[in-house]
C-alpha positions in Angstrom: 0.0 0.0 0.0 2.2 3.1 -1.2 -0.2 4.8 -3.3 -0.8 7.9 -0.8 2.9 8.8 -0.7 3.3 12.5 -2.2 4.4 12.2 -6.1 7.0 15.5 -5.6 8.5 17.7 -3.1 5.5 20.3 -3.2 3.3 17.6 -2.4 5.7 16.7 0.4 5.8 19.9 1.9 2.1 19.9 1.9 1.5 16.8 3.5 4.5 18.3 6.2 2.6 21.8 6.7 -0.8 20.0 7.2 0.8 18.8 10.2 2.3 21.8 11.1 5.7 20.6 10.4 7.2 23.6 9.0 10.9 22.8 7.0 13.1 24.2 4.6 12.3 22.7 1.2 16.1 20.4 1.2 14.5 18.6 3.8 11.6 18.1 2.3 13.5 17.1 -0.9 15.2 14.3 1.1 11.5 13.3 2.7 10.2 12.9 -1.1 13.4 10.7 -2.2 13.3 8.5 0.9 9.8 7.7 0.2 10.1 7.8 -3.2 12.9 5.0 -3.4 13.0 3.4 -0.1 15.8 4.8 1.5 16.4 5.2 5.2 16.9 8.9 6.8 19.6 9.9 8.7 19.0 13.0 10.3 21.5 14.5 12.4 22.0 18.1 14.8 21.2 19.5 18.3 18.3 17.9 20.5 15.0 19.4 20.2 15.4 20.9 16.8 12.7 18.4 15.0 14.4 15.6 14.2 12.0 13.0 16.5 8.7 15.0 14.9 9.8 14.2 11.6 9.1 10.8 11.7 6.0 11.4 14.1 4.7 13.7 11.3 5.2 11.5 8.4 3.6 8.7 10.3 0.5 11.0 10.6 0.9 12.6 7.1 0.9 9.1 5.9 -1.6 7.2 8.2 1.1 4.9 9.0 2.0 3.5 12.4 4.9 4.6 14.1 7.3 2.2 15.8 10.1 3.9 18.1 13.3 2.2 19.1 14.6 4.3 21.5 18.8 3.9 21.3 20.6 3.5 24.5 24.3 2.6 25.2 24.6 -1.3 25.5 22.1 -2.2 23.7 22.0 -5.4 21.4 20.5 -6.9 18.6 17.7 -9.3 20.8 16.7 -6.3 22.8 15.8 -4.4 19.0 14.4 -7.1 17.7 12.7 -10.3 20.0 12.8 -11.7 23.6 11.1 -15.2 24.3 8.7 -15.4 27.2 10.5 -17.6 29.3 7.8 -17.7 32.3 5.4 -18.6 30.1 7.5 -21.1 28.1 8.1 -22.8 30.9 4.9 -23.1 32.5 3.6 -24.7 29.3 5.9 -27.0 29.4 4.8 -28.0 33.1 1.7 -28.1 32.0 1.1 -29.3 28.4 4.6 -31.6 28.4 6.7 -32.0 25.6 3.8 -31.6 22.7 4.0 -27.9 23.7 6.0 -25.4 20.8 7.8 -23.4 23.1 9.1 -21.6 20.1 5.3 -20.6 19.1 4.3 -17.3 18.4 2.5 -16.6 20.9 5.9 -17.2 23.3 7.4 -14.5 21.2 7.7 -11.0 22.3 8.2 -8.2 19.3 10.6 -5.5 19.5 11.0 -3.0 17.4 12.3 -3.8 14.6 10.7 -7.4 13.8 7.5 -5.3 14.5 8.6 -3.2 11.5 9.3 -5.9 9.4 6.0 -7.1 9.4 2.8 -6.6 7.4 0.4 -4.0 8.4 -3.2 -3.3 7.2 -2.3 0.1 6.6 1.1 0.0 4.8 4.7 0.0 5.8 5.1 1.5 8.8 7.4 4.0 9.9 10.9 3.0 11.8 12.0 5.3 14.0 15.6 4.8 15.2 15.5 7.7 17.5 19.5 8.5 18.8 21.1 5.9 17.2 24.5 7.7 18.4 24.1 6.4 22.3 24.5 2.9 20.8 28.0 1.4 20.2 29.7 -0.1 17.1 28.2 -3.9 17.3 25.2 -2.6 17.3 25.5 -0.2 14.3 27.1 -3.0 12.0 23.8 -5.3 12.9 21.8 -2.3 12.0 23.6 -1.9 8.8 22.7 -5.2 7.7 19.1 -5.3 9.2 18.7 -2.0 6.8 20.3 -3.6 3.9 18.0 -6.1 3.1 15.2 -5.2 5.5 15.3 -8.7 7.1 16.5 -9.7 10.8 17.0 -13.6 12.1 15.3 -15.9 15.1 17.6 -18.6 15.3 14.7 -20.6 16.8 12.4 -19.6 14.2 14.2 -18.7 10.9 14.3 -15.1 8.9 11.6 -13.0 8.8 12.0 -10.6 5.8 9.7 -7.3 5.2 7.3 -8.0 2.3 7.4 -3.9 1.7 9.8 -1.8 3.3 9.7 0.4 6.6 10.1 3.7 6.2 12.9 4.0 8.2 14.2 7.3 10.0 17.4 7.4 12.2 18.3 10.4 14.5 21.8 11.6 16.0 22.6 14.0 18.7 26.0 14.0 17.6 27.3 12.7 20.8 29.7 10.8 19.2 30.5 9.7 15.1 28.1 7.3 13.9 30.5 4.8 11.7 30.1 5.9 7.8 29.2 2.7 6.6 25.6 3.1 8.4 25.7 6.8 6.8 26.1 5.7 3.7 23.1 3.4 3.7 21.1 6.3 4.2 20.2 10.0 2.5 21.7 12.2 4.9 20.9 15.8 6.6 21.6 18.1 9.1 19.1 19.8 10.7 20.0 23.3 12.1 18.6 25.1 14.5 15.4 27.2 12.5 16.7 31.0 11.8 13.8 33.4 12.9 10.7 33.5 10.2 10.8 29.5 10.6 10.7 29.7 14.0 7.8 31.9 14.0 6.0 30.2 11.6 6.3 26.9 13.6 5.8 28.6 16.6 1.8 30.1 15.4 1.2 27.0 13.6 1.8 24.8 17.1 0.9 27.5 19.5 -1.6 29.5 17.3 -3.5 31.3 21.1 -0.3 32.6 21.8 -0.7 36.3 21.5 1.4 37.7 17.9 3.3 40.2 20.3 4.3 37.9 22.7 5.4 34.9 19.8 7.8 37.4 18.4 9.2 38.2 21.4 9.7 34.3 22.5 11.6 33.6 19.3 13.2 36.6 18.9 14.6 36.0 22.7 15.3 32.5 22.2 16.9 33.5 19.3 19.5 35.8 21.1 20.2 33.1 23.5 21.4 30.7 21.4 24.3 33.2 20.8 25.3 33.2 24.3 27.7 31.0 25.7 25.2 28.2 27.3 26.2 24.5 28.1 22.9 23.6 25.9 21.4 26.0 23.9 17.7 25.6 23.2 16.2 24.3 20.8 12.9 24.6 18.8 11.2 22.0 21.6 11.9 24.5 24.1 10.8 27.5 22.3 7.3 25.9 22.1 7.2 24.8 25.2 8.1 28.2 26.4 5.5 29.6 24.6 2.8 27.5 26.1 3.9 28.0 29.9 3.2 31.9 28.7 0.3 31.5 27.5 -0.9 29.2 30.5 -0.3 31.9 32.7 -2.2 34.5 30.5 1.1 36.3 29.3 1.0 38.9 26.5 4.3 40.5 26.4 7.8 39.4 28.2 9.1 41.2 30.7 12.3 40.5 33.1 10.7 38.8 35.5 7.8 36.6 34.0 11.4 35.8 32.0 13.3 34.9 35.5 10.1 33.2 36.3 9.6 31.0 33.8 13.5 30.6 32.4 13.4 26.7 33.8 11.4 26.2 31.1 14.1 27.0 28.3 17.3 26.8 29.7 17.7 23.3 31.5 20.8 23.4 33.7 21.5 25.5 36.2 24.4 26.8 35.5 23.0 28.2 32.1 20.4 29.5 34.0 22.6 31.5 36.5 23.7 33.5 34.0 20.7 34.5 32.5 19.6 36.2 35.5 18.8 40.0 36.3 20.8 42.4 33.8 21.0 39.4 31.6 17.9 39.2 31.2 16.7 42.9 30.6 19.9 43.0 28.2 18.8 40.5 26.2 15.3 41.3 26.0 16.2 45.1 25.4 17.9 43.5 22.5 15.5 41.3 21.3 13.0 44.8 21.1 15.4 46.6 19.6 15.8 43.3 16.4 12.0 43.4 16.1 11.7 47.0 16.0 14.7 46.8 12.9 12.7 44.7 11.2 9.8 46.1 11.5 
C-alpha cells in the first residue's frame, strides 16, 4: 500500500505543513526521495530541533503506524528485535509436556524492529531509530545489515524478511560519530537550528492562542540566547514549550521577570540559568526589542 505517498517535493511539503511541520524545502527534498525509493533517513544536529517530529509527522501525514526504538548505550540486537517469554514457556511446558512449541508465536515478544518488518493493514510502517549515536559499534554493524536487506533472524524460528519496506528514520545527537558505513546506507541531513521566520512560523502553527506580540518576542529572545555561551542552547522544543507556559499563565508580552520566572522552562541546567539572571535578562530582551523593531 504506497499509493498515498506524495508524487513530488511540493506535495511533500504539503503533507508536512498539514501537520504543522514547518521545513526548509532540502528537507523536504530528502522526505520525497526516501519515500520515493526506499531509502532510510539519517538525520543528524542539536536535540529538540525536530528531528523525533519528523518521523511522528510522516507517520501521521501518511496514516502509518509509528514504531520507536529508543537507542541506549549497551544495547544489542535481541533487545531491538525479539525476547522469548520464558515464564510462560516454561509453565507450558509444566503443563502441556513435551507436545507444547515453546518456540510458538505466541511465546514470542516483538521489538521494534521485527514489529517493522511485518505486514500492516495500513502500509509499511514507519521505523524510528531515535538516537542511534548512544548505541555502540556492534550494534551499528547489525543495524547496517538489518537495513540492507530489510530482514532480521530468530535462530529458533528462521528469517523474517519485510514484504514492503519500513520507512525508516534514524536520528543523532552527535554525541559521538556514527560509523560511515551506516551513513552511507542512508540519505543524509543536518538539521539546524530554524533561523527566525521558521521559528515563527512553527511557533503560530503549534501554538496559534499565543498572542502575535508575545510569539515574536519568545523567538526573537530564544533566538538571542542561542548566541550566548550556554552548556545547551535551546532548541525549537523549548521554544514551544516556552511559549505554552506563557500563555498558560495569561502572558501577553515578556518582561524581566515573568522571563526569570519561567527561564526553567528554556534553559535546562543551572548553570546556564545562572547566567541568565537580572541584567542578563533585561539586556537580552532590550535587545531582542530593539531586532523586532529593525525589522519592522
Amino acid at each position: 500500500m504506497t499509493s498515498n505517498l506524495p508524487t513530488s517535493i511540493d506535495e511533500t511539503l504539503d503533507m508536512l505543513r498539514k501537520q504543522d511541520y514547518v521545513c526548509d524545502r532540502s528537507l523536504a527534498t530528502l522526505a520525497y526521495l526516501a519515500l520515493t525509493l526506499n531509502r532510510p533517513i539519517f538525520l543528524e544536529g542539536e536535540a529538540g530541533v525536530g528531528k523525533t517530529e519528523l518521523a511522528k509527522t510522516i507517520a501521521s501525514g501518511l496514516g502509518r503506524d509509528l514504531i520507536r526504538l529508543q537507542c541506549y548505550e549497551g544495547m544489542d540486537a535481541s533487545t531491538a528485535v525479539y525476547e522469548w517469554n520464558f515464564a510462560a514457556q516454561m509453565l507450558a511446558m509444566r503443563t502441556e509436556g513435551e507436545k507444547i512449541d515453546i518456540y510458538a508465536d505466541k511465546f514470542l515478544f516483538k521489538r521494534p524492529l521485527l514489529q517493522a518488518m511485518e505486514e500492516h493493514k495500513n502500509g509499511p510502517p514507519v521505523l524510528l531509530i531515535d538516537e542511534v549515536d548512544r548505541t555502540d559499534a556492534p550494534f551499528e554493524a547489525f543495524l547496517l545489515e538489518a537495513l540492507s536487506d530489510y530482514q532480521v533472524t530468530i535462530p529458533e524460528i528462521g528469517t523474517i524478511k519485510a514484504s514492503l519496506p519500513p520507512i525508516v528514520i534514524l536520528t543523532s545527537n552527535r554525541t559521538r560519530e556514527v560509523h560511515d558505513a551506516l551513513k552511507r546506507r542512508c540519505l543524509y541531513h543536518w538539521v539546524d537550528y530554524p533561523d527566525f521566520d521558521r521559528e515563527l512560523e512553527i511557533l503560530n502553527a503549534r501554538v496559534p492562542e499565543a498572542a502575535q506580540t508575545l510569539s515574536n518576542e519568545v523567538v526573537g529572545f530564544v533566538q538571542r540566547l542561542r548566541n550566548e555561551d550556554l552548556f545547551k542552547a535551546p532548541g525549537l522544543a523549548e521554544t514551544l514549550d516556552w511559549a505554552k507556559c506563557l500563555v498558560a499563565l495569561d502572558v501577553i508580552s515578556l518582561s524581566p521577570e515573568v522571563v526569570s520566572n519561567t527561564i526553567g522552562a528554556v534553559l535546562k541546567y543551572q548553570d546556564d540559568i545562572s547566567k541568565i539572571q537580572g541584567s542578563e535578562v533585561t539586556r537580552i530582551l532590550e535587545a531582542t526589542r530593539s531586532d523586532l523593531r529593525a525589522t519592522g
